[in-house]
C-alpha positions in Angstrom: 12.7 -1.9 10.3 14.1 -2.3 7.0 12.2 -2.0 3.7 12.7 -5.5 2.9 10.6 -6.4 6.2 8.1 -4.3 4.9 7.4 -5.7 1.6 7.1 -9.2 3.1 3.8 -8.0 5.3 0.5 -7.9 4.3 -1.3 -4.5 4.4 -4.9 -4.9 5.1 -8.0 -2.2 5.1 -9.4 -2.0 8.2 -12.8 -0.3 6.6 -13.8 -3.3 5.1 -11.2 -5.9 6.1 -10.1 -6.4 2.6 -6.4 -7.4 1.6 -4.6 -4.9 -0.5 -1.7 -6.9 -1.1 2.3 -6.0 0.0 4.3 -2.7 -0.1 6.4 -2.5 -3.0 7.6 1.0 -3.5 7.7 3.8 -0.8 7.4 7.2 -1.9 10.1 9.7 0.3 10.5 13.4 0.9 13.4 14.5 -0.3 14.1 17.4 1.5 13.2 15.9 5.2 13.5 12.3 4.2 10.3 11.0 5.7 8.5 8.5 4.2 5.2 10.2 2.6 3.0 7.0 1.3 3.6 3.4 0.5 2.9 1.7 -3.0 0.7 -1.3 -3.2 -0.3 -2.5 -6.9 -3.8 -2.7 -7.5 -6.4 -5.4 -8.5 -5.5 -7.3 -11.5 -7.1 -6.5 -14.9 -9.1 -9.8 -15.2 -10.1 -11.5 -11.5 -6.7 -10.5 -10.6 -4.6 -12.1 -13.8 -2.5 -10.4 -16.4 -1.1 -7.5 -14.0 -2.6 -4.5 -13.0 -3.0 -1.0 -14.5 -3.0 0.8 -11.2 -1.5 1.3 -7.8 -2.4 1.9 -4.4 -0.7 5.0 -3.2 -1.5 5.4 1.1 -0.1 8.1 2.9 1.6 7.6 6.0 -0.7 9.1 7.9 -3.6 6.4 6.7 -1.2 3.3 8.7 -2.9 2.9 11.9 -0.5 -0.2 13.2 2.3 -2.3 11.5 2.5 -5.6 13.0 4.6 -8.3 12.6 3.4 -9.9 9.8 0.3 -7.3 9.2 0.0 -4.0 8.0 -3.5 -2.5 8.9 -4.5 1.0 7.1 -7.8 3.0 6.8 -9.0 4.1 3.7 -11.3 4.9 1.3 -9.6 2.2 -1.8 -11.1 4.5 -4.3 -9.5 7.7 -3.3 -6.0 6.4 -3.4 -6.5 3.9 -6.2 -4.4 5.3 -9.0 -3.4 4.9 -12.6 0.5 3.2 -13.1 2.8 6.0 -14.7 
């Protein structure tokens, strides 16, 4: 799969069902070149208008399944929802 593919699917929280949004960073290794987390921005400022101020950042290890069209991860959205840098 190439990273393109990956932005265009939807990554969705299995926990609550929620939609997160789309990958549009991944964070890699250096050193092995794995893939460590993917970056999801995070709920708008203002019922989801005028950008966002934070990011989702999910480890690898939180993807359960990538689908198609659907990303599906497990996670507590609080614990990875972090300030932009």
């Amino acid at each position: 799969m190439r990273v393109c593919e990956l932005r265009e699917k939807e990554v969705i929280n299995v926990c609550n069902c929620k939609r997160l949004g789309n990958p549009v960073d991944l964070v890699f290794d250096a050193c092995s070149g794995c893939i460590e987390a993917i970056v999801i921005p995070g709920p708008g400022k203002i019922c989801g208008f005028l950008g966002s101020d934070s990011e989702y950042v999910i480890p690898f290890s939180c993807i359960k399944k990538i689908g198609e069209d659907i990303i599906f991860v497990e996670i507590c959205e609080e614990k990875y929802l972090v300030p932009c840098k």
